[in-house]
N, CA, C, O and CB atoms as a CASP TS submission, in Angstrom:
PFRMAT TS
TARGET T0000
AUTHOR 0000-0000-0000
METHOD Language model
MODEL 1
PARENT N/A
ATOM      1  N   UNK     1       9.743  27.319 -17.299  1.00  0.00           N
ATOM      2  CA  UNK     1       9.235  25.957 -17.281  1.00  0.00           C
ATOM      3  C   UNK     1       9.242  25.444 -15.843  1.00  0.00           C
ATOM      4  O   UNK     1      10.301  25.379 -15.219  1.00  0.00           O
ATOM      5  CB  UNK     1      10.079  25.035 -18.206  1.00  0.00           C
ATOM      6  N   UNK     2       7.917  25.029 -15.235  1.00  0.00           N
ATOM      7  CA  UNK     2       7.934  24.317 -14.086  1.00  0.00           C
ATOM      8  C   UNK     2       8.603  23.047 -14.173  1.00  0.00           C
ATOM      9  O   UNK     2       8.368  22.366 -15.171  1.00  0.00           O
ATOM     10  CB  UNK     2       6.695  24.149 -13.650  1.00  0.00           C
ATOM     11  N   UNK     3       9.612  22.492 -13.067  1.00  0.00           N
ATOM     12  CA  UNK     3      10.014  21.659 -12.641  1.00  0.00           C
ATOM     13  C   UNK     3       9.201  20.827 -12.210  1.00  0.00           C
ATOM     14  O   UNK     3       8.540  21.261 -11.266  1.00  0.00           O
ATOM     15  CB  UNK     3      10.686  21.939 -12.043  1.00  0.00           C
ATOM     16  N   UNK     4       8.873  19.332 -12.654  1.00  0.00           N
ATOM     17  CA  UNK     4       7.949  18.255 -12.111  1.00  0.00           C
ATOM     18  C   UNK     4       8.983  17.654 -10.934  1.00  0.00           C
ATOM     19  O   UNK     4      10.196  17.451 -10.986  1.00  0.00           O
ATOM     20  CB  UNK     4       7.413  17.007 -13.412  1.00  0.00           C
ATOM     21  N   UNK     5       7.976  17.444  -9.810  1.00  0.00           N
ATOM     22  CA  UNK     5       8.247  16.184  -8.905  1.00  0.00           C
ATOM     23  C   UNK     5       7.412  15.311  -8.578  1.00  0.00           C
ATOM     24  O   UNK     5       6.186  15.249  -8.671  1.00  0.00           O
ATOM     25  CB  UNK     5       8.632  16.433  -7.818  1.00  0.00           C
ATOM     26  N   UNK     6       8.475  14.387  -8.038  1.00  0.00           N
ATOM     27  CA  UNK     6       7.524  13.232  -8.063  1.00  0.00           C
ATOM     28  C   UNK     6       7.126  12.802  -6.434  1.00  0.00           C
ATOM     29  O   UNK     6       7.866  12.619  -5.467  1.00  0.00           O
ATOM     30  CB  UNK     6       8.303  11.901  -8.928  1.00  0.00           C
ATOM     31  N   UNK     7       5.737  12.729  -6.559  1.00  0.00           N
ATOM     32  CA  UNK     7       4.677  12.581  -5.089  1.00  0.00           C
ATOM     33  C   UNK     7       4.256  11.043  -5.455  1.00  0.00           C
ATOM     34  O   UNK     7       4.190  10.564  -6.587  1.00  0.00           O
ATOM     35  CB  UNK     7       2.953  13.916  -4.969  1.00  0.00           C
ATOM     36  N   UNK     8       3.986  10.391  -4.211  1.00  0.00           N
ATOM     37  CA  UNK     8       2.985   9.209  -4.088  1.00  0.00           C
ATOM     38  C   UNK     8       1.549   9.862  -4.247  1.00  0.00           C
ATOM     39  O   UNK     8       1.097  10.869  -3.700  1.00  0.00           O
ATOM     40  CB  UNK     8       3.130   8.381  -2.561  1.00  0.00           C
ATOM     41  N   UNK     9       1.015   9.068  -5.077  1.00  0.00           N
ATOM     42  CA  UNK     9      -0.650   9.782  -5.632  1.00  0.00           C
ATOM     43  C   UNK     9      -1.605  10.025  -4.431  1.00  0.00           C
ATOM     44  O   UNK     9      -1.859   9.026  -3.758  1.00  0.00           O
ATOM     45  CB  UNK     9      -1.657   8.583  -6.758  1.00  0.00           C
ATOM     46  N   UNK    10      -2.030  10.905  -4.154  1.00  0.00           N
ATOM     47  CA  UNK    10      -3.265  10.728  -3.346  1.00  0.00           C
ATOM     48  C   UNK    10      -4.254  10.183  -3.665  1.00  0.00           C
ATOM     49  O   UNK    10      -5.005   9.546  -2.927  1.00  0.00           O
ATOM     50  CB  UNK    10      -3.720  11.619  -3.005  1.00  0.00           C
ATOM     51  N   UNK    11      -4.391  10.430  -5.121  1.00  0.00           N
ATOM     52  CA  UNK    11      -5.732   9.695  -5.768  1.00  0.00           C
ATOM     53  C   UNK    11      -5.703   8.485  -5.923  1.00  0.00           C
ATOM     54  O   UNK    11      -6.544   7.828  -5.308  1.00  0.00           O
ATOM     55  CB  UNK    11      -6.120  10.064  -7.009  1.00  0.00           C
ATOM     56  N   UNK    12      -4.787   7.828  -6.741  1.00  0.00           N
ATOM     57  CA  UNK    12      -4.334   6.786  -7.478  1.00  0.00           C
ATOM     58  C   UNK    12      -3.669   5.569  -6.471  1.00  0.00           C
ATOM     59  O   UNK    12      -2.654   5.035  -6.918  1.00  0.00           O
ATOM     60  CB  UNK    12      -3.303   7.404  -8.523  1.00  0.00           C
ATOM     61  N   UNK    13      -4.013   5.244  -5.561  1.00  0.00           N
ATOM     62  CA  UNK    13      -3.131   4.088  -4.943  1.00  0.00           C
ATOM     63  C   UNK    13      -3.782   3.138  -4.605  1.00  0.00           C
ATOM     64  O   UNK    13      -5.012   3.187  -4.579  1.00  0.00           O
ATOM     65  CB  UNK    13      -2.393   4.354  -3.848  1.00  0.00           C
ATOM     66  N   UNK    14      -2.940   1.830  -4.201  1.00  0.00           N
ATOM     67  CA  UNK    14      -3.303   0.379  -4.008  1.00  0.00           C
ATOM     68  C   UNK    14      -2.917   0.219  -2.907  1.00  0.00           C
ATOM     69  O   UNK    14      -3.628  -0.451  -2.158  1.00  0.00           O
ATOM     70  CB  UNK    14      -2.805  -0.637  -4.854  1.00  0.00           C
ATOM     71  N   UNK    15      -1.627   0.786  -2.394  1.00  0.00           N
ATOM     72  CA  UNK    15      -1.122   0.433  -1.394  1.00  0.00           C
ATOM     73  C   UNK    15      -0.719   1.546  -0.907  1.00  0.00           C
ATOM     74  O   UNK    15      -1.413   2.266  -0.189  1.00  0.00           O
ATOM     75  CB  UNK    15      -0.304  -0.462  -1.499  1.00  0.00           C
ATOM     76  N   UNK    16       0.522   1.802  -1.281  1.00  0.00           N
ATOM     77  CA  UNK    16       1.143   3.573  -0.024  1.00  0.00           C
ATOM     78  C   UNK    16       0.642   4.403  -1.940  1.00  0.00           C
ATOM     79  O   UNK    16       0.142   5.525  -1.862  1.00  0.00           O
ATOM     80  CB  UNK    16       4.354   3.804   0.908  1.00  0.00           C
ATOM     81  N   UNK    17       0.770   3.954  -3.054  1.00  0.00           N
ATOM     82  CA  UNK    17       0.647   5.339  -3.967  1.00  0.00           C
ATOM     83  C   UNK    17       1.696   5.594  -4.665  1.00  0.00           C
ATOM     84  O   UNK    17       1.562   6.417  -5.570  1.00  0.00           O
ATOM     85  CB  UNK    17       0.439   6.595  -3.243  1.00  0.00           C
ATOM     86  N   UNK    18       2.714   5.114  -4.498  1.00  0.00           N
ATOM     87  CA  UNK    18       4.409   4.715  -5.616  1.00  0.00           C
ATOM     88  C   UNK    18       4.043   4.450  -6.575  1.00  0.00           C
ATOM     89  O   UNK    18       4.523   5.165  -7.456  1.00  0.00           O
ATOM     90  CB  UNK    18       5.520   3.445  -5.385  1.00  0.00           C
ATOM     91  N   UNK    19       3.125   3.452  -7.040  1.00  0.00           N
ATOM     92  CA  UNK    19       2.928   3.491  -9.344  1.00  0.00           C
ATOM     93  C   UNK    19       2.390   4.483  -9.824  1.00  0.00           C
ATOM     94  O   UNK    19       2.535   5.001 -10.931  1.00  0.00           O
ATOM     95  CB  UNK    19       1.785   2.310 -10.293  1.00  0.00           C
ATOM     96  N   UNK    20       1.335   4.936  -8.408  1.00  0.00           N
ATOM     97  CA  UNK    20       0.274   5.761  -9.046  1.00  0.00           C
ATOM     98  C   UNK    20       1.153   7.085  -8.949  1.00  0.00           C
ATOM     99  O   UNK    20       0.983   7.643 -10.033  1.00  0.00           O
ATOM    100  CB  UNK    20      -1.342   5.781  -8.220  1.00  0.00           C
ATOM    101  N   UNK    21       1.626   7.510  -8.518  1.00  0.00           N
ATOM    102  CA  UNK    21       2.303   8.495  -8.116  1.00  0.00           C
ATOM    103  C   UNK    21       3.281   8.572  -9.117  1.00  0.00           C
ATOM    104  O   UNK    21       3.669   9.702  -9.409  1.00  0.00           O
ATOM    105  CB  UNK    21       2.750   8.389  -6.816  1.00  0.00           C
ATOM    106  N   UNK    22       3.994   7.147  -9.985  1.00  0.00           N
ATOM    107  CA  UNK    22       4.827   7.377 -10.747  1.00  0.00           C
ATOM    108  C   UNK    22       4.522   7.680 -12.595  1.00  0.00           C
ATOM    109  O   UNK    22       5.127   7.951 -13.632  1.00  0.00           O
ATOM    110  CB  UNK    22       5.578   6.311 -10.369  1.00  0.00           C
ATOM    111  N   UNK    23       3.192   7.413 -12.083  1.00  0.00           N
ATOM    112  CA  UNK    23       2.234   6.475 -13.550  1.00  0.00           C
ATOM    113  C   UNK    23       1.897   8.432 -13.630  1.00  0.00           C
ATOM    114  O   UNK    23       2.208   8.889 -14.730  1.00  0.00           O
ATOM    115  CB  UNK    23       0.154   4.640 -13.062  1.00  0.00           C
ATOM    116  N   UNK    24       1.453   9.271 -12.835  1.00  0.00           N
ATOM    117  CA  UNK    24       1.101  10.661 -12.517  1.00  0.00           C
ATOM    118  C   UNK    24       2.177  11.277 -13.336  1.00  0.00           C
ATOM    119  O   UNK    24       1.781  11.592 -14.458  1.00  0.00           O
ATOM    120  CB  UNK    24       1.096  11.085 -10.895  1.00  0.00           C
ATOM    121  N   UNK    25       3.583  11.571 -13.064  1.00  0.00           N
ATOM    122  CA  UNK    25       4.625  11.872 -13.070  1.00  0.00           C
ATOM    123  C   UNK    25       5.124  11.624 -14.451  1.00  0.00           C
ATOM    124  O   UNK    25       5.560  12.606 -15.053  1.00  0.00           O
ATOM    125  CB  UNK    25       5.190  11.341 -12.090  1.00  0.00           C
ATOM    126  N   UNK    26       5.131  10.270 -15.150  1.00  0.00           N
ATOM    127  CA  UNK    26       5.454  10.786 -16.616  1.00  0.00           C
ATOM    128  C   UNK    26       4.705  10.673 -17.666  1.00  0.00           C
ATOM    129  O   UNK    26       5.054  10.693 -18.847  1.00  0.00           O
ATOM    130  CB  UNK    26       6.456  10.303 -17.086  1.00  0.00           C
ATOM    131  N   UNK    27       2.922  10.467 -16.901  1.00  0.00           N
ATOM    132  CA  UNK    27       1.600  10.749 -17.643  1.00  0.00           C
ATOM    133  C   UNK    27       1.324   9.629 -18.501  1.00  0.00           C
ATOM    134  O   UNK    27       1.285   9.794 -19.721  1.00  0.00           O
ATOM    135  CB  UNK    27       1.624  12.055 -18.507  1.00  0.00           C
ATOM    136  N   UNK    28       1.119   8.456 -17.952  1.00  0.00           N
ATOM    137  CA  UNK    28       0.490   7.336 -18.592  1.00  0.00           C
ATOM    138  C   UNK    28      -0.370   6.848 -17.695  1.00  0.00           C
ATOM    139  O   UNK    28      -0.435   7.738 -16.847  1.00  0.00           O
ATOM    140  CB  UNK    28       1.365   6.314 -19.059  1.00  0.00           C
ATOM    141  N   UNK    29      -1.303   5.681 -17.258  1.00  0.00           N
ATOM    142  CA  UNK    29      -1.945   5.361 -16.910  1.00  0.00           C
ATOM    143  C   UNK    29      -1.517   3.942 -16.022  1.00  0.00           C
ATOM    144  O   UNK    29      -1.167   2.803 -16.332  1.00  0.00           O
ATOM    145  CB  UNK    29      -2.664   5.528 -17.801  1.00  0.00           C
ATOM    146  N   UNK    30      -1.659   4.394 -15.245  1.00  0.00           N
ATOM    147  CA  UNK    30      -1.370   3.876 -13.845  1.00  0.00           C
ATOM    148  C   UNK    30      -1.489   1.868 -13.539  1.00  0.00           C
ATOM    149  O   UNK    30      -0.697   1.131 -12.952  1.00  0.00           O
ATOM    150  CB  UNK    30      -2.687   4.814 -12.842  1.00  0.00           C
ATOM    151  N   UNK    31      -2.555   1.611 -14.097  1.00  0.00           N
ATOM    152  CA  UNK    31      -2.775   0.320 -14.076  1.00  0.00           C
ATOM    153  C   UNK    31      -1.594  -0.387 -15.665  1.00  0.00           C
ATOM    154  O   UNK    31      -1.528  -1.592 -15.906  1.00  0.00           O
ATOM    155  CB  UNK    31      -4.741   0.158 -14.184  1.00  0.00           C
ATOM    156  N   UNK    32      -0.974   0.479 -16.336  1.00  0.00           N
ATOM    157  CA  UNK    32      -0.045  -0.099 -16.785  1.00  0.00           C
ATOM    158  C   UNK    32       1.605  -0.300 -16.415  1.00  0.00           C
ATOM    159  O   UNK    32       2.452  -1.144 -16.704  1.00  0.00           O
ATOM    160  CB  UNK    32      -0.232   0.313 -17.686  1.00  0.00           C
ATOM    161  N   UNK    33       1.574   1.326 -15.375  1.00  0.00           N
ATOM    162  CA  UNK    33       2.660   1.030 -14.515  1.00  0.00           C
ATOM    163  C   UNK    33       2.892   0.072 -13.716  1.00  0.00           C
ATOM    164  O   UNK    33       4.013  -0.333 -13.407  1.00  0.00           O
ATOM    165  CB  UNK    33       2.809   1.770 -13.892  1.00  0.00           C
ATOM    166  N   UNK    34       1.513  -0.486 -13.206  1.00  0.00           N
ATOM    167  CA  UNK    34       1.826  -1.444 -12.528  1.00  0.00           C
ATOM    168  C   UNK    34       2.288  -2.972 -13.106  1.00  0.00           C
ATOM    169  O   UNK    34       3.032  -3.880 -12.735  1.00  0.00           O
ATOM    170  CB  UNK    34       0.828  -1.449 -11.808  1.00  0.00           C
ATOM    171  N   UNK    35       1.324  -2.670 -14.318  1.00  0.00           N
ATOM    172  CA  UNK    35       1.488  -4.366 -14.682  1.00  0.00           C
ATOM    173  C   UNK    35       3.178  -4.538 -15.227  1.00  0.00           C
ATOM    174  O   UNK    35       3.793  -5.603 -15.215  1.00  0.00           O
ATOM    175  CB  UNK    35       0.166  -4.929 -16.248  1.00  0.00           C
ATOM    176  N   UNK    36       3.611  -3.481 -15.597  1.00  0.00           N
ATOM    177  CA  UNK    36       5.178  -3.560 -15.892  1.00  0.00           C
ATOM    178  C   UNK    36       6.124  -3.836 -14.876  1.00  0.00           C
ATOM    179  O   UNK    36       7.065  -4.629 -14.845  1.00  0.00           O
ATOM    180  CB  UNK    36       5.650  -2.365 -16.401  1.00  0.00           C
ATOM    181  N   UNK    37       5.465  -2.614 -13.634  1.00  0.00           N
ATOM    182  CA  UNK    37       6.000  -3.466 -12.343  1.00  0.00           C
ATOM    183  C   UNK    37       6.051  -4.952 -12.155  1.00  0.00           C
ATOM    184  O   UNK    37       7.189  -5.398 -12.307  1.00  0.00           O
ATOM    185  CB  UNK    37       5.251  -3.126 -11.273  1.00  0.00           C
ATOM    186  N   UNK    38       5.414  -5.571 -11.954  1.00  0.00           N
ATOM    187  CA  UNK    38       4.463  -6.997 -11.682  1.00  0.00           C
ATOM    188  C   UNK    38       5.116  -7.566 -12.334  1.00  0.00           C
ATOM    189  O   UNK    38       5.749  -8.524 -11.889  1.00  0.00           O
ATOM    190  CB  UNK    38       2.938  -7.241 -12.033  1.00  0.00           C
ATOM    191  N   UNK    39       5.228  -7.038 -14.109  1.00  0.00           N
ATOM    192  CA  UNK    39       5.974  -8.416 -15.173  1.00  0.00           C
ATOM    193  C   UNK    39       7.744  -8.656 -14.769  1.00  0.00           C
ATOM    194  O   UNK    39       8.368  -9.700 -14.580  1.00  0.00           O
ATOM    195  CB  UNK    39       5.914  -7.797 -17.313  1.00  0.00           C
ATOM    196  N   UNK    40       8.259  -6.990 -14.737  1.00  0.00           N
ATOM    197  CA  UNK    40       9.616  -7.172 -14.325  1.00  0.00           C
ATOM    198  C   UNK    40      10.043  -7.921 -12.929  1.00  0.00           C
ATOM    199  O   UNK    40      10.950  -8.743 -12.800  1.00  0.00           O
ATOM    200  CB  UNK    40      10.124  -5.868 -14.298  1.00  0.00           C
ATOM    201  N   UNK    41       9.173  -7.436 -11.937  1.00  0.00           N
ATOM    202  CA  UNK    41       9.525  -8.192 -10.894  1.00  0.00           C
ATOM    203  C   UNK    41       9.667  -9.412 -10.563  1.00  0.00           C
ATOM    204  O   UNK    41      10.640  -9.845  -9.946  1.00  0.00           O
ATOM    205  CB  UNK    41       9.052  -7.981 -10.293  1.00  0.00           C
ATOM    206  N   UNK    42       8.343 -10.321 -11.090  1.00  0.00           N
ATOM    207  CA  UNK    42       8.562 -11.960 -11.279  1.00  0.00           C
ATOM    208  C   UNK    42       9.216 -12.697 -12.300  1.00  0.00           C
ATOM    209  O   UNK    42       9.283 -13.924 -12.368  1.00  0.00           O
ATOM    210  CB  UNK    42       7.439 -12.552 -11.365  1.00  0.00           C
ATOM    211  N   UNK    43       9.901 -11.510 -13.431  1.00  0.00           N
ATOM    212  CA  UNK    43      10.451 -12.650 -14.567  1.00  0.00           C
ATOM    213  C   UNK    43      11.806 -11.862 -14.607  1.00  0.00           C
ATOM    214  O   UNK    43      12.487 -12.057 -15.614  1.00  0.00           O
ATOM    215  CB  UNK    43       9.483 -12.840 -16.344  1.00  0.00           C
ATOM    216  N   UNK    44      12.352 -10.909 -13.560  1.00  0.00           N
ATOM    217  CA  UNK    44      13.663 -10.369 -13.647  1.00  0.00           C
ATOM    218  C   UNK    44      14.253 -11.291 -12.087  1.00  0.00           C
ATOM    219  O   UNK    44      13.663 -11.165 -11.014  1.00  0.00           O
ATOM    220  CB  UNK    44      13.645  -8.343 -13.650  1.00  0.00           C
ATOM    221  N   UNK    45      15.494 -12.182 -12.271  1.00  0.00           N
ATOM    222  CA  UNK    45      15.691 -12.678 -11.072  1.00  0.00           C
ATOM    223  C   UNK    45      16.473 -11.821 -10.417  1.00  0.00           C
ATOM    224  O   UNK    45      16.425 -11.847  -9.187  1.00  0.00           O
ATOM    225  CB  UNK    45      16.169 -13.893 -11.070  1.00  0.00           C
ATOM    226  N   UNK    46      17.516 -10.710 -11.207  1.00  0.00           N
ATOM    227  CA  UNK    46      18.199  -9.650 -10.152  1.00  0.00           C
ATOM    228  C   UNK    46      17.199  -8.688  -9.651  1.00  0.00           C
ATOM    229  O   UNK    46      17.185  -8.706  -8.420  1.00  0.00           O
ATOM    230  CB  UNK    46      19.411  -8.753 -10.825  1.00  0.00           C
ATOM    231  N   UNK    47      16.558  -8.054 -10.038  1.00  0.00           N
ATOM    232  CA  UNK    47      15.501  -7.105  -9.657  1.00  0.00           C
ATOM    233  C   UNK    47      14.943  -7.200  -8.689  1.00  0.00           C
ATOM    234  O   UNK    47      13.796  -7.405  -9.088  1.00  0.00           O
ATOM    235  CB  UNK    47      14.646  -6.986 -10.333  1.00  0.00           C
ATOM    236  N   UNK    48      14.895  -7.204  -7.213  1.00  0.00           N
ATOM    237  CA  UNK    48      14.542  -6.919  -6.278  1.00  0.00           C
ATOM    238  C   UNK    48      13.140  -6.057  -5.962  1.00  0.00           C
ATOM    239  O   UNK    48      13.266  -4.969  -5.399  1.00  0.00           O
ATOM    240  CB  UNK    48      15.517  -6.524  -5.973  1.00  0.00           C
ATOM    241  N   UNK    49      11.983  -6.474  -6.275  1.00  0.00           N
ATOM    242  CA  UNK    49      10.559  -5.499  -6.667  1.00  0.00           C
ATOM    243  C   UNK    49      10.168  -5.332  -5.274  1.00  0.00           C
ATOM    244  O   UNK    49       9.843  -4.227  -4.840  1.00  0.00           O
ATOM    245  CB  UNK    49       9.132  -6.280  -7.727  1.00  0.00           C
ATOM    246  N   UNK    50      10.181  -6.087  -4.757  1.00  0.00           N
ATOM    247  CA  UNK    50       9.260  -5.734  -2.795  1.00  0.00           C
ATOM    248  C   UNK    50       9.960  -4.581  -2.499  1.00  0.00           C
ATOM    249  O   UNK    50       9.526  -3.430  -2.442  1.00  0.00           O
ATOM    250  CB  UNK    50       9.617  -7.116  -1.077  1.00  0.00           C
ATOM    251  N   UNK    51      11.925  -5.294  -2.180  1.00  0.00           N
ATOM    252  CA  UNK    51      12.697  -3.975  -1.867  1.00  0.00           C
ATOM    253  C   UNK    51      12.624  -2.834  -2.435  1.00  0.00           C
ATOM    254  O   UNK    51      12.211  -1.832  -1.849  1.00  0.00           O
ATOM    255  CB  UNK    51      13.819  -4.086  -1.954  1.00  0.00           C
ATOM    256  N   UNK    52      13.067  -2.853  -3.802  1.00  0.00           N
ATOM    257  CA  UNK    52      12.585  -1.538  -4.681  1.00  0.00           C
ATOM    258  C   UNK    52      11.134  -0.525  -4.110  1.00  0.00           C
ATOM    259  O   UNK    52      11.335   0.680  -3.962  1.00  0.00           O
ATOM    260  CB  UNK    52      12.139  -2.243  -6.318  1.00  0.00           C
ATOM    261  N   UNK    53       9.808  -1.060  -3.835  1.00  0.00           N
ATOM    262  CA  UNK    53       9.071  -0.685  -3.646  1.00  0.00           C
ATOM    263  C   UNK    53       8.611  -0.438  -2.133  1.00  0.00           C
ATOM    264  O   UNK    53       7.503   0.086  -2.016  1.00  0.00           O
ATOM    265  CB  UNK    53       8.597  -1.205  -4.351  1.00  0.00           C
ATOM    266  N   UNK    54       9.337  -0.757  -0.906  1.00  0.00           N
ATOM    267  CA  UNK    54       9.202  -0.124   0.362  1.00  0.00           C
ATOM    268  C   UNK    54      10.131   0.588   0.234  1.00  0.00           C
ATOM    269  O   UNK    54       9.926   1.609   0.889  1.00  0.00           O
ATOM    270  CB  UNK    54       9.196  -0.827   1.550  1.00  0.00           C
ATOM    271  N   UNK    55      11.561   0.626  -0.528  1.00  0.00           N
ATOM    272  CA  UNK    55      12.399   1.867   0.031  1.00  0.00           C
ATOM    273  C   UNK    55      11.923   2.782  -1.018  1.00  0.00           C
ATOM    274  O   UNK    55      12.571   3.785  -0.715  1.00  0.00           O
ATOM    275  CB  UNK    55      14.188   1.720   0.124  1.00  0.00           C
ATOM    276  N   UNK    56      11.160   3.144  -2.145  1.00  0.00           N
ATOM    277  CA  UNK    56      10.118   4.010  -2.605  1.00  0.00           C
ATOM    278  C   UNK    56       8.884   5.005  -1.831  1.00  0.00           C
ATOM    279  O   UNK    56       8.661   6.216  -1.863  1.00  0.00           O
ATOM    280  CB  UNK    56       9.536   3.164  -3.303  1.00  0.00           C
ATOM    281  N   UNK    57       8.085   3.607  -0.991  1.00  0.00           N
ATOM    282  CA  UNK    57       7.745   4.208  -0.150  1.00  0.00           C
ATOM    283  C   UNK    57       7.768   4.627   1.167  1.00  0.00           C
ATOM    284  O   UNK    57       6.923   4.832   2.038  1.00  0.00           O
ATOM    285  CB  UNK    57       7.283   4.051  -0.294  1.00  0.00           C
ATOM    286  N   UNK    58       8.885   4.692   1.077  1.00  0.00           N
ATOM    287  CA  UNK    58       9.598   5.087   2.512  1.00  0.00           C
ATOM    288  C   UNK    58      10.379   6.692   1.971  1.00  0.00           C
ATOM    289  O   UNK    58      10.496   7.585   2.809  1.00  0.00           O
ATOM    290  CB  UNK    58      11.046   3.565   3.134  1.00  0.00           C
ATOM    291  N   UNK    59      10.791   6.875   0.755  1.00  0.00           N
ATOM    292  CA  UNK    59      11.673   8.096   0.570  1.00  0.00           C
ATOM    293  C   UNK    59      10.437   8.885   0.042  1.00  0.00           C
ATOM    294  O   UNK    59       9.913   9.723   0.775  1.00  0.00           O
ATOM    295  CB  UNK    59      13.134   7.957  -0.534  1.00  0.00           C
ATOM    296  N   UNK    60       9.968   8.649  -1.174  1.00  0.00           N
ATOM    297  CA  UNK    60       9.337   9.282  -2.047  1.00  0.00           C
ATOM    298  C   UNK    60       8.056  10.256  -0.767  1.00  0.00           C
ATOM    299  O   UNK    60       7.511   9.892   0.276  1.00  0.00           O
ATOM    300  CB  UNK    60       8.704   7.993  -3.351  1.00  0.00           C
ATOM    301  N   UNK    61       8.030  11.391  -1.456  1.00  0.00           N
ATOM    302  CA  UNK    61       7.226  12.147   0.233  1.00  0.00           C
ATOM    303  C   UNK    61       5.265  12.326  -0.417  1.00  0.00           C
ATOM    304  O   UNK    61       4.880  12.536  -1.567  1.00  0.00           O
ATOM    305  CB  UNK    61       8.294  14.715   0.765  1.00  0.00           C
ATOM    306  N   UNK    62       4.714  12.201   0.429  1.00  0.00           N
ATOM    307  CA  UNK    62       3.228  12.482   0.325  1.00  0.00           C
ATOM    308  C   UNK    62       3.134  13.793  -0.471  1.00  0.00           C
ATOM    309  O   UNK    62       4.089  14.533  -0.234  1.00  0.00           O
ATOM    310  CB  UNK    62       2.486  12.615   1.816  1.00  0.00           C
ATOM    311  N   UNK    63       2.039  14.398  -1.554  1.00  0.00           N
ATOM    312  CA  UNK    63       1.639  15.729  -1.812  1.00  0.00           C
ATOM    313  C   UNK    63       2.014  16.603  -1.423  1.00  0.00           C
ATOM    314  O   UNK    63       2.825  16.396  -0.521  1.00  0.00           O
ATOM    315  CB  UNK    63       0.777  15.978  -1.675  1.00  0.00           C
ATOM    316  N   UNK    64       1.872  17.411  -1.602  1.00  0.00           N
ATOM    317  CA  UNK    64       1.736  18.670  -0.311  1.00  0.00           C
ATOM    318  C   UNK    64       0.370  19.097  -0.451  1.00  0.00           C
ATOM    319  O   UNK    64       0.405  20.245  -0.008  1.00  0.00           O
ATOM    320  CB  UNK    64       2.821  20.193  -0.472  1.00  0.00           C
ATOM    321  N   UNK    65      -0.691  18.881  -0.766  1.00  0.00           N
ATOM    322  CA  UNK    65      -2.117  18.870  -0.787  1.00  0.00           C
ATOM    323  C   UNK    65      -2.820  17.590  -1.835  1.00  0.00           C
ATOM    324  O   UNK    65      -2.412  16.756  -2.644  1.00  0.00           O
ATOM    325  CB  UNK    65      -2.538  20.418  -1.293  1.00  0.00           C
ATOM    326  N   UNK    66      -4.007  18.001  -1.292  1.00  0.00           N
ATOM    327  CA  UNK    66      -4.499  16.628  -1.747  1.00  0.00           C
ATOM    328  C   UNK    66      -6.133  17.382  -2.968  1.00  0.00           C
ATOM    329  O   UNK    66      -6.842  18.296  -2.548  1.00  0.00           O
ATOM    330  CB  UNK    66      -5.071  15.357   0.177  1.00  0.00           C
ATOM    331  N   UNK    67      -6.236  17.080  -3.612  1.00  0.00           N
ATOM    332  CA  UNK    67      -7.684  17.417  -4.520  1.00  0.00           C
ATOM    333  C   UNK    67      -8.538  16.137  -4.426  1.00  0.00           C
ATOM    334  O   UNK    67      -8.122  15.019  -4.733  1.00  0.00           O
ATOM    335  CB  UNK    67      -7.385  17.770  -6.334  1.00  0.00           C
ATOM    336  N   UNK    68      -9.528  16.359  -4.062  1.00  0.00           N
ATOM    337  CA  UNK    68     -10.679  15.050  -3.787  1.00  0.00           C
ATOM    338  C   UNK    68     -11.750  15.682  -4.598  1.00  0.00           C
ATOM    339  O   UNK    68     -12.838  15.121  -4.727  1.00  0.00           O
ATOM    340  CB  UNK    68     -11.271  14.681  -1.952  1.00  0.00           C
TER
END
């Protein structure tokens, strides 16, 4: 069994590619990762969503190839 990891999307992004990349990873559709993002972030007051999402895209690493 191949081991999945998780990449920022090449295809799939808005910004650096972290939902899409995550939305990739456990195979749902991407514009719902986000809106879950979006809902938790403005109606969770501990949840930290900006932070959460630059130190994402700051660790999480690019492809290692890209399919266009």
């Amino acid at each position: 069994m191949e081991k999945k990891k998780l990449y920022k999307s090449a295809n799939d992004k808005m910004l650096s590619g972290v939902l899409g990349g995550f939305a990739e990873y456990i195979g749902v559709d991407a514009t719902l990762v986000r809106l879950i993002y979006v809902l938790i972030s403005l109606f969770s007051a501990g949840f930290p969503g900006l932070l959460f999402y630059i130190i994402c895209a700051i660790v999480i690493p690019e492809p290692p190839f890209t399919v266009e």
